[in-house]
VEXPAGU-27712 format. One record per residue: x, y, z of N, C-alpha, C in turn. Coordinates in pm, whole numbers, plus 50000, padded with zeros to 5 digits. Layout:
<recs>
+-------+-------+-------+-------+-------+-------+-------+-------+-------+
!   n.u !   n.v !   n.w !  ca.u !  ca.v !  ca.w !   c.u !   c.v !   c.w !
+-------+-------+-------+-------+-------+-------+-------+-------+-------+
!     X !     Y !     Z !     X !     Y !     Z !     X !     Y !     Z !
...
+-------+-------+-------+-------+-------+-------+-------+-------+-------+
</recs>
This chain:
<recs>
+-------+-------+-------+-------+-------+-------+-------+-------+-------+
!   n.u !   n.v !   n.w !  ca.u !  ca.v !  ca.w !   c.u !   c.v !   c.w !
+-------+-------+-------+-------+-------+-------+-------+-------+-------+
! 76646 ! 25398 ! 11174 ! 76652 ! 25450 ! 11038 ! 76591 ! 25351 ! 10939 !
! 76629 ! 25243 ! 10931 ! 76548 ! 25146 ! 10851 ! 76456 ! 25108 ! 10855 !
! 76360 ! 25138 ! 10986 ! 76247 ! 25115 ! 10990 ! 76116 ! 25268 ! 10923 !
! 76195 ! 25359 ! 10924 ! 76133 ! 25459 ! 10874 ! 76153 ! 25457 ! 10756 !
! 76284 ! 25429 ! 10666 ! 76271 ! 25432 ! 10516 ! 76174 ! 25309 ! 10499 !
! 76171 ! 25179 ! 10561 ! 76067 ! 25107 ! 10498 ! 75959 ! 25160 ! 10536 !
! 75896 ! 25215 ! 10635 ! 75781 ! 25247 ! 10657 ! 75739 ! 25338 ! 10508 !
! 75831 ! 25443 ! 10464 ! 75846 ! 25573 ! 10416 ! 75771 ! 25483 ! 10224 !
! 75873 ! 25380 ! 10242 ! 75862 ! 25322 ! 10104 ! 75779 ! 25224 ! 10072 !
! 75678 ! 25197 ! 10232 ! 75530 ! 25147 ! 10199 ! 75443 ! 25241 ! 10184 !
! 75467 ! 25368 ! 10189 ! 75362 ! 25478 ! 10225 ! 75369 ! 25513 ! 10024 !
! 75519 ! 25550 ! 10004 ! 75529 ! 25612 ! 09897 ! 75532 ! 25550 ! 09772 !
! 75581 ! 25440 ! 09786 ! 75623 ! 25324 ! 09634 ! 75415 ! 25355 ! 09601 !
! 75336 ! 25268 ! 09684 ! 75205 ! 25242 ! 09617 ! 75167 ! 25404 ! 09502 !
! 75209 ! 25493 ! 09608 ! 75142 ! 25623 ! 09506 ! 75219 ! 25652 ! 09391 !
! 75342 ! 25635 ! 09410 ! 75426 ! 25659 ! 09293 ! 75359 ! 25571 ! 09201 !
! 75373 ! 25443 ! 09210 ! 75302 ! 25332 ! 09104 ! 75178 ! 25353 ! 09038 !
! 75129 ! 25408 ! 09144 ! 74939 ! 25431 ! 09103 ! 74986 ! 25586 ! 09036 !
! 75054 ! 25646 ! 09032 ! 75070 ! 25796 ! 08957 ! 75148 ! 25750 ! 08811 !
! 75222 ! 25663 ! 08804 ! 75249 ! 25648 ! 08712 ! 75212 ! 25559 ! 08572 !
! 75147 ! 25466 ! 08638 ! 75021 ! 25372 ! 08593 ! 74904 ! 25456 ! 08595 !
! 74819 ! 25561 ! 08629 ! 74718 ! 25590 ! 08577 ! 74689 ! 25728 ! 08567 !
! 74783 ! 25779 ! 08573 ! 74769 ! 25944 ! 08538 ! 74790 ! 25925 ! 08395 !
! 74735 ! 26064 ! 08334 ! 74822 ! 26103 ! 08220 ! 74954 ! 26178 ! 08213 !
! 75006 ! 26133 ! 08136 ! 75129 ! 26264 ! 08114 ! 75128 ! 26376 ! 08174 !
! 75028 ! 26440 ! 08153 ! 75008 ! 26602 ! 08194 ! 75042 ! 26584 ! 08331 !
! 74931 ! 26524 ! 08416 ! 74889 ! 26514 ! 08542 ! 75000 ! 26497 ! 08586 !
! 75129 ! 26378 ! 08528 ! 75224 ! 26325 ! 08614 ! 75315 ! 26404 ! 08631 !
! 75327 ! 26496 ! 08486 ! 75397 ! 26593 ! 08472 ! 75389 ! 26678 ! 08609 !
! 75278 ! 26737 ! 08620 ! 75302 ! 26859 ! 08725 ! 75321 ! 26782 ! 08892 !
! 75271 ! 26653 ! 08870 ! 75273 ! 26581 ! 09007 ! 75477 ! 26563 ! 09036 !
! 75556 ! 26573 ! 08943 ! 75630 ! 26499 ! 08980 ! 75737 ! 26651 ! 08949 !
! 75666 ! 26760 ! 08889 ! 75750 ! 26893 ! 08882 ! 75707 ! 26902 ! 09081 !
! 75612 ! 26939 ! 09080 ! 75615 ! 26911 ! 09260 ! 75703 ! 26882 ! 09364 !
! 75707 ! 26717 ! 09343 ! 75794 ! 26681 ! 09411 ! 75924 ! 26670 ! 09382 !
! 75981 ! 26714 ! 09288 ! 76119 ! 26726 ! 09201 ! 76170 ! 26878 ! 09290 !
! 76058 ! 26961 ! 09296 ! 76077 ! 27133 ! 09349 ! 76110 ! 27080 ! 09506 !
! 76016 ! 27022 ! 09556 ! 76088 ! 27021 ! 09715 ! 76207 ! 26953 ! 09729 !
! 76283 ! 26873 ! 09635 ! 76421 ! 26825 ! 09660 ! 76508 ! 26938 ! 09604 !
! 76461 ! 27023 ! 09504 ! 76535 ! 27140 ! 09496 ! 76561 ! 27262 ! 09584 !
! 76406 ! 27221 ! 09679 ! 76466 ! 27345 ! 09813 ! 76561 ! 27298 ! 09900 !
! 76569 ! 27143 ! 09909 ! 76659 ! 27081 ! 09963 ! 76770 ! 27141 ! 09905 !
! 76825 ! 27094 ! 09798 ! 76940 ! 27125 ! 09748 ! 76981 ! 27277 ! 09803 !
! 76872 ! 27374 ! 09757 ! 76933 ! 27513 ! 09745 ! 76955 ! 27526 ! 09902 !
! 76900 ! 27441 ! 10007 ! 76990 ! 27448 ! 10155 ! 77070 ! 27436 ! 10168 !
! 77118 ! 27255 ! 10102 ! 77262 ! 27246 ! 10121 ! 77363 ! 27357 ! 10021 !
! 77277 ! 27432 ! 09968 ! 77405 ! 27484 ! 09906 ! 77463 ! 27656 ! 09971 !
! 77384 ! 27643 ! 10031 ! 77400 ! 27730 ! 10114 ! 77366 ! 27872 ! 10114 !
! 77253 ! 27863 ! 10047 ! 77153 ! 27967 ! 10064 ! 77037 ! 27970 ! 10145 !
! 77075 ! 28074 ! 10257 ! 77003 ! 28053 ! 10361 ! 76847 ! 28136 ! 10366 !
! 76888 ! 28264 ! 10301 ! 76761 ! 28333 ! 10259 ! 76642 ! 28215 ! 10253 !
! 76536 ! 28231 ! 10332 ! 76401 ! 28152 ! 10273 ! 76396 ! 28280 ! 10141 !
! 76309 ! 28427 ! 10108 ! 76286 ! 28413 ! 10020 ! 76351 ! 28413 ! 09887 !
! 76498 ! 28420 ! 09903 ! 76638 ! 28384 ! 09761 ! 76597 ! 28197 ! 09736 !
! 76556 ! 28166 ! 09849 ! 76548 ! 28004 ! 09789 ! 76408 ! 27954 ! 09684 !
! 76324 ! 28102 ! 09762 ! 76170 ! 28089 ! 09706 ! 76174 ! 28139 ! 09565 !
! 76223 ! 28243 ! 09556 ! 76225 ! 28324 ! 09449 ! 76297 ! 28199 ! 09341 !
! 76451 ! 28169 ! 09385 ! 76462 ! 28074 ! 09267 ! 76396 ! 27918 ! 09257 !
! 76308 ! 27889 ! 09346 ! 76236 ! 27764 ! 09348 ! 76098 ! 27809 ! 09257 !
! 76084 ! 27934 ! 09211 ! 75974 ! 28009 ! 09159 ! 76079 ! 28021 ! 08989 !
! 76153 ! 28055 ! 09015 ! 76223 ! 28061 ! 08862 ! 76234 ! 27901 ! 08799 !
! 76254 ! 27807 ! 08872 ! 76275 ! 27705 ! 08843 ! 76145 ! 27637 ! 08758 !
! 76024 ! 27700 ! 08885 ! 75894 ! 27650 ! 08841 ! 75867 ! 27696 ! 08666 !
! 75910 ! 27818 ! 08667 ! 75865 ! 27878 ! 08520 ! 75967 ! 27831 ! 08439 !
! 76060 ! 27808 ! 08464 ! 76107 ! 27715 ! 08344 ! 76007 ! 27570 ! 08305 !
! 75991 ! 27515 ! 08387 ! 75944 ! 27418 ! 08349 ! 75808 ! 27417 ! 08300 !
! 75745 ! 27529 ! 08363 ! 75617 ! 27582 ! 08283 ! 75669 ! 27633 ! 08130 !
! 75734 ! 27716 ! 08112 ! 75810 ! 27728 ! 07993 ! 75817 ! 27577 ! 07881 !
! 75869 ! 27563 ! 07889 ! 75934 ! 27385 ! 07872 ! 75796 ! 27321 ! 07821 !
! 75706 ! 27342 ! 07886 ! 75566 ! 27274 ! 07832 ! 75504 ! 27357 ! 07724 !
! 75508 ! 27474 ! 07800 ! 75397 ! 27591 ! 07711 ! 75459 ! 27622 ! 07583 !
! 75612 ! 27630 ! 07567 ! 75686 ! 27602 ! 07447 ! 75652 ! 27505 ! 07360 !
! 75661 ! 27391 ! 07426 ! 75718 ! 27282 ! 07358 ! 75556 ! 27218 ! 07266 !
! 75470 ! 27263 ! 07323 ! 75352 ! 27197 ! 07284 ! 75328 ! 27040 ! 07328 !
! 75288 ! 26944 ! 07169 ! 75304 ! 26834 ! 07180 ! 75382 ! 26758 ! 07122 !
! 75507 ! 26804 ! 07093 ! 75628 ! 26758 ! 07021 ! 75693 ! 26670 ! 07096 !
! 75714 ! 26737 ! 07224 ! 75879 ! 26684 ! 07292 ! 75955 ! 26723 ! 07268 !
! 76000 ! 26781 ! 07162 ! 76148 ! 26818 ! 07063 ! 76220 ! 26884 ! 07187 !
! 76148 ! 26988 ! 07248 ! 76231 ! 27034 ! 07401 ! 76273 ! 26974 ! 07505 !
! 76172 ! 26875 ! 07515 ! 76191 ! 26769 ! 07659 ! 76290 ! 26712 ! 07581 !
! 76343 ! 26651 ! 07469 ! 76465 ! 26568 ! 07409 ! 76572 ! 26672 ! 07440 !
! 76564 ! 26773 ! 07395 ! 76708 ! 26874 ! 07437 ! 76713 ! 26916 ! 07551 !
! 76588 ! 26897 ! 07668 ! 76661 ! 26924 ! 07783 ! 76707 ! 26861 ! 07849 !
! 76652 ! 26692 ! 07796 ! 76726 ! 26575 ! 07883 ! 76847 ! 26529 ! 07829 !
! 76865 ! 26622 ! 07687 ! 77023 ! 26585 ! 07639 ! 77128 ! 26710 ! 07718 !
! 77065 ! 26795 ! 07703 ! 77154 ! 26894 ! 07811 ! 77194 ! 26857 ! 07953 !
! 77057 ! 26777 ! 07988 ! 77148 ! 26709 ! 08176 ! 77222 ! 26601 ! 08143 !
! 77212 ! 26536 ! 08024 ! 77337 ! 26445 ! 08042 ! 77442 ! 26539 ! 08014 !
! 77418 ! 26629 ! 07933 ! 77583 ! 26691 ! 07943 ! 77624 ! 26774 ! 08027 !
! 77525 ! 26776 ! 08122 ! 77560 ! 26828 ! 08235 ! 77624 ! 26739 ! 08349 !
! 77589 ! 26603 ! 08344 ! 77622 ! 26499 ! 08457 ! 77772 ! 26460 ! 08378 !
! 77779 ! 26459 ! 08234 ! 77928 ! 26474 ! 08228 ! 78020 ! 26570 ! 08238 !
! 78008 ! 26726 ! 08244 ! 78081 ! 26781 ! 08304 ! 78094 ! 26816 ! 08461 !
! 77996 ! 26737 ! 08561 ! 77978 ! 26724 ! 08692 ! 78127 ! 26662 ! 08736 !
! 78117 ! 26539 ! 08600 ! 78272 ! 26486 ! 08609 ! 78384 ! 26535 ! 08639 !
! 78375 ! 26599 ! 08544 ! 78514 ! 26720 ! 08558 ! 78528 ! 26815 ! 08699 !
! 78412 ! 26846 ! 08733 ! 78391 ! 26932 ! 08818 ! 78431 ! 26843 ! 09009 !
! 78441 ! 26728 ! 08986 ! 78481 ! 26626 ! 09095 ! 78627 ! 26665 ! 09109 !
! 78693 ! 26683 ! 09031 ! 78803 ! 26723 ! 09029 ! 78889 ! 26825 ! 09094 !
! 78781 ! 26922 ! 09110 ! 78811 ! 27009 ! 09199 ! 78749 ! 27037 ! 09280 !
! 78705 ! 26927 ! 09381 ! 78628 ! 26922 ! 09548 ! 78637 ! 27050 ! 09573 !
! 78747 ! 27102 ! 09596 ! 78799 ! 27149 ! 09701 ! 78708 ! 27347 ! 09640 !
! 78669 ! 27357 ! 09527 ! 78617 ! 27463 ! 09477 ! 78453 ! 27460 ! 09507 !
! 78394 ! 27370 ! 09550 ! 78255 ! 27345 ! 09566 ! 78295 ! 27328 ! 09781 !
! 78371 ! 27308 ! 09759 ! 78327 ! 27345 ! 09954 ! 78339 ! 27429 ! 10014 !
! 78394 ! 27540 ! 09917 ! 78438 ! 27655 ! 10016 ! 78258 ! 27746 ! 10043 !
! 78267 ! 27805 ! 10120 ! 78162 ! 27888 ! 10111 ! 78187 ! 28034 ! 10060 !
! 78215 ! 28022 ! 09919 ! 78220 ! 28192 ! 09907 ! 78088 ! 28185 ! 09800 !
! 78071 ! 28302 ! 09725 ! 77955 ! 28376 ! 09673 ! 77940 ! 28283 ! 09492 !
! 78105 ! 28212 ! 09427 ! 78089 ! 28193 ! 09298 ! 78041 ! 28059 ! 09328 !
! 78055 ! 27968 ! 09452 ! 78076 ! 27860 ! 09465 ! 77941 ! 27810 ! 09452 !
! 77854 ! 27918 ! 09556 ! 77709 ! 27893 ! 09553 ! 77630 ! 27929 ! 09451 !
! 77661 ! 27946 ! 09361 ! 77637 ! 27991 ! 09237 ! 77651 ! 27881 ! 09161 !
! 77744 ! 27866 ! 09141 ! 77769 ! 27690 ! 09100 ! 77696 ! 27620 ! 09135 !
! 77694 ! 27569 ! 09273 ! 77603 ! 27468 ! 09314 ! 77437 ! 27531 ! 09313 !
! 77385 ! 27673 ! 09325 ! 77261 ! 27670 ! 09257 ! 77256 ! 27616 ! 09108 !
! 77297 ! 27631 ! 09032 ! 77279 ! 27602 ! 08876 ! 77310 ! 27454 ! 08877 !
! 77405 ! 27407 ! 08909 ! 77391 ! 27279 ! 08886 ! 77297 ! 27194 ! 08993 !
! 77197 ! 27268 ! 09077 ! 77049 ! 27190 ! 09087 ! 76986 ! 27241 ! 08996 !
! 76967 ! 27322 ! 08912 ! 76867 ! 27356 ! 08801 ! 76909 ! 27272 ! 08724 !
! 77029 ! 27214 ! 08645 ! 77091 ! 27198 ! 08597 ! 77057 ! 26976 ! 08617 !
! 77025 ! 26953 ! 08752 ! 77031 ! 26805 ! 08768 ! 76874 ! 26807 ! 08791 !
! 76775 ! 26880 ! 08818 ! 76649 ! 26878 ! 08885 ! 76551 ! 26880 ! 08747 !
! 76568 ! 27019 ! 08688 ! 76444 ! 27057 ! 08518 ! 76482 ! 26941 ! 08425 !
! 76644 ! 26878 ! 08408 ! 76626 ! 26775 ! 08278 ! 76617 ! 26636 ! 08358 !
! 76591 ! 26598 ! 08471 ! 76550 ! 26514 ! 08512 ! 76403 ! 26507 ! 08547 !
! 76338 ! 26597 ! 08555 ! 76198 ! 26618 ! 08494 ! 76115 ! 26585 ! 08361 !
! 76232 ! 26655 ! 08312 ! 76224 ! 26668 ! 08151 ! 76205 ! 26477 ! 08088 !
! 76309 ! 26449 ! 08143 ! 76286 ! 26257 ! 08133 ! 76204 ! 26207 ! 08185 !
! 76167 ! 26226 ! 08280 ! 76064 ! 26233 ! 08338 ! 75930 ! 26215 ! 08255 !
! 75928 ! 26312 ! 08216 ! 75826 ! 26346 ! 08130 ! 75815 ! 26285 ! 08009 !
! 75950 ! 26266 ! 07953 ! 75913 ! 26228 ! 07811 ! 75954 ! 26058 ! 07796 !
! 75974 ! 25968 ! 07915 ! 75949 ! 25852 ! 07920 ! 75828 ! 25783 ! 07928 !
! 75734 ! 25888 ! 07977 ! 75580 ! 25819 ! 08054 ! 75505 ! 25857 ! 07896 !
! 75550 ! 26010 ! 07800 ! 75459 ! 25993 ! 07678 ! 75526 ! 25892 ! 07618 !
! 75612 ! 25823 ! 07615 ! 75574 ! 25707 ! 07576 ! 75687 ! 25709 ! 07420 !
! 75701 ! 25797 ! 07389 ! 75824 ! 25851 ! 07282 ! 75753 ! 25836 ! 07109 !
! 75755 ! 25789 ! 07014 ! 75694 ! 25801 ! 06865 ! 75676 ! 25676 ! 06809 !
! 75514 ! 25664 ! 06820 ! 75415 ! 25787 ! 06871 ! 75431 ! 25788 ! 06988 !
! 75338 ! 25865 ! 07070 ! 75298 ! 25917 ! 07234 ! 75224 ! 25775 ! 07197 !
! 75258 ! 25710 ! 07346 ! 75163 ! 25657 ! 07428 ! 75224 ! 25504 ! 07424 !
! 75324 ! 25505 ! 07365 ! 75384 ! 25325 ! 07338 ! 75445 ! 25280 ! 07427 !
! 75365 ! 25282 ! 07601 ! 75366 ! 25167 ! 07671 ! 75510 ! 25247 ! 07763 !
! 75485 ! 25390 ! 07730 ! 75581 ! 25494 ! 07836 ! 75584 ! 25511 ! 07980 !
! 75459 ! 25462 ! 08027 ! 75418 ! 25419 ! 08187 ! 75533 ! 25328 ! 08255 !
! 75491 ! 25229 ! 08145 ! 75568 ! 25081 ! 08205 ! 75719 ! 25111 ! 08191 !
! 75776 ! 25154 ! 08135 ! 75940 ! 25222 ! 08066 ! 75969 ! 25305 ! 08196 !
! 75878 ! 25391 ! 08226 ! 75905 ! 25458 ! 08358 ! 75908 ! 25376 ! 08491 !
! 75809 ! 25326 ! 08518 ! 75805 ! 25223 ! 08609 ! 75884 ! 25150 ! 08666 !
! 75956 ! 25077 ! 08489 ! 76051 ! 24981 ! 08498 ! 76237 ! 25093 ! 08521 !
! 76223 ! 25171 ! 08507 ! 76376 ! 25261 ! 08543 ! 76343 ! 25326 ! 08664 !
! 76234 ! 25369 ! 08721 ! 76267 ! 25345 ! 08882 ! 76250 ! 25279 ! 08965 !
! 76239 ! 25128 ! 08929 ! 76234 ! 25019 ! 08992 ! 76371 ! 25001 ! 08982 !
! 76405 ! 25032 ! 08906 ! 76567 ! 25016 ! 08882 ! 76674 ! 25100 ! 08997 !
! 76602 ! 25217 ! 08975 ! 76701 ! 25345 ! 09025 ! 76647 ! 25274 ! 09221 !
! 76541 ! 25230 ! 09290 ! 76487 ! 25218 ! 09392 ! 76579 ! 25114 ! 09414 !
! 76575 ! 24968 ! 09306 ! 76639 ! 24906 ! 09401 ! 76763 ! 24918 ! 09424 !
! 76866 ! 25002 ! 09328 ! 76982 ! 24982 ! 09375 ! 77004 ! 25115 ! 09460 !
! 76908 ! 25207 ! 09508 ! 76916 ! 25281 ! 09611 ! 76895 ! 25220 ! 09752 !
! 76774 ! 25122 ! 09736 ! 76798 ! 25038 ! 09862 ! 76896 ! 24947 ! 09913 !
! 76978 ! 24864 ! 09783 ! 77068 ! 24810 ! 09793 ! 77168 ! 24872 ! 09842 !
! 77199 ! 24977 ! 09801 ! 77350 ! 25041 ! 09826 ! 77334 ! 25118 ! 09975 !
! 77205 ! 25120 ! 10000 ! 77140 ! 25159 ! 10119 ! 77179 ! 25029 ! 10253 !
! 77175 ! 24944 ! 10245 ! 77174 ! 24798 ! 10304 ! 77334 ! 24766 ! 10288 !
! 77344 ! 24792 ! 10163 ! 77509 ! 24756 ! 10145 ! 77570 ! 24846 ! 10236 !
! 77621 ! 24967 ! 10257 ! 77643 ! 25092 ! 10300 ! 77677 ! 25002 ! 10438 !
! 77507 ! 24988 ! 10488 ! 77486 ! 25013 ! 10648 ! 77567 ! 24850 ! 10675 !
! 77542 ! 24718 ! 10613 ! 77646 ! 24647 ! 10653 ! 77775 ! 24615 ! 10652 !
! 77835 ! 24693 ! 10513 ! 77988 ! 24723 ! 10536 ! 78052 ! 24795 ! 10527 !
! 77985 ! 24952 ! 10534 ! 78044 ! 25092 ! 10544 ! 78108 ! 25148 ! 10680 !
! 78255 ! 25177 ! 10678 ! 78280 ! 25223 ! 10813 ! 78250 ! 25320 ! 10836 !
! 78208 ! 25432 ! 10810 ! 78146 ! 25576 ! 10874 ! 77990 ! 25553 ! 10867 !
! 77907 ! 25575 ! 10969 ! 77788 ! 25580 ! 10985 ! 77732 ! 25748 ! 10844 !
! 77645 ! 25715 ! 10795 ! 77580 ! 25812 ! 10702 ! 77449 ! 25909 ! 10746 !
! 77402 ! 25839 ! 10755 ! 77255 ! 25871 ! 10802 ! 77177 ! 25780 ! 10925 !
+-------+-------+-------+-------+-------+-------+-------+-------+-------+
</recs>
């Protein structure tokens, strides 16, 4: 396993870097709505929608929001600010929602419902930041690359860390 995430994170760190250092906004934008969508088909697996095309169809609704989101918003941002203020208030009522495990494991019909929306819900305004870290915030362009760069260098290393930490003093094997 550790030899494939490092392999994985010599393959992937260089492009991420080079996408975020020399694309524009736009470009990174749809590069990273992309790969944001295939962790959402992930999600809509684990959540237990098995349909391929119920997962397609809403991995297709998802897309047009975020096409939305642009084609709206113009060159303001004013949207990308309210949708990345909406996932934080979404990751604080996630809070609340810990509370009752036991309503997110069952497999009935409201549950998965739940857990679809709250990947729309953790996936479009984490895009949305996404997006409006690399323009760079007022004006556009004040050095928003490096701001991005520098918060998933952040988010990487303490994913690898807690990754390393985990595997040397976690008693249940994970992955």
């Amino acid at each position: 396993m550790t030899k494939t995430r490092v392999l994985a994170a010599l393959i992937m760190a260089p492009l991420a870097i080079a996408a975020i250092l020399l694309l524009p906004t736009q470009w990174l934008a749809a590069a990273a709505a992309a790969v944001l969508l295939i962790g959402l088909w992930e999600w809509l697996k684990l959540s237990g929608i098995e349909d391929t095309l119920a997962r397609t169809v809403l991995l297709v609704l998802n897309l047009l929001l975020m096409v939305l989101l642009v084609w709206a918003d113009g060159s303001t941002l004013v949207l990308f600010q309210i949708t990345t203020l909406a996932g934080v208030a979404w990751w604080l009522a996630a809070l609340v929602w810990l509370r009752f495990f036991n309503f997110g494991a069952q497999p009935t019909a409201p549950a998965r419902i739940v857990k679809m929306l709250a990947g729309t819900l953790a996936i479009v305004p984490a895009w949305a930041a996404l997006v409006l870290i690399h323009a760079g915030g007022d004006p556009p362009g004040q050095q928003g690359h490096l701001w991005l760069l520098a918060a998933l260098a952040l988010v990487w290393a303490a994913d690898s860390g807690a990754y390393f930490a985990g595997r040397q003093f976690g008693k249940h094997k994970l992955a």
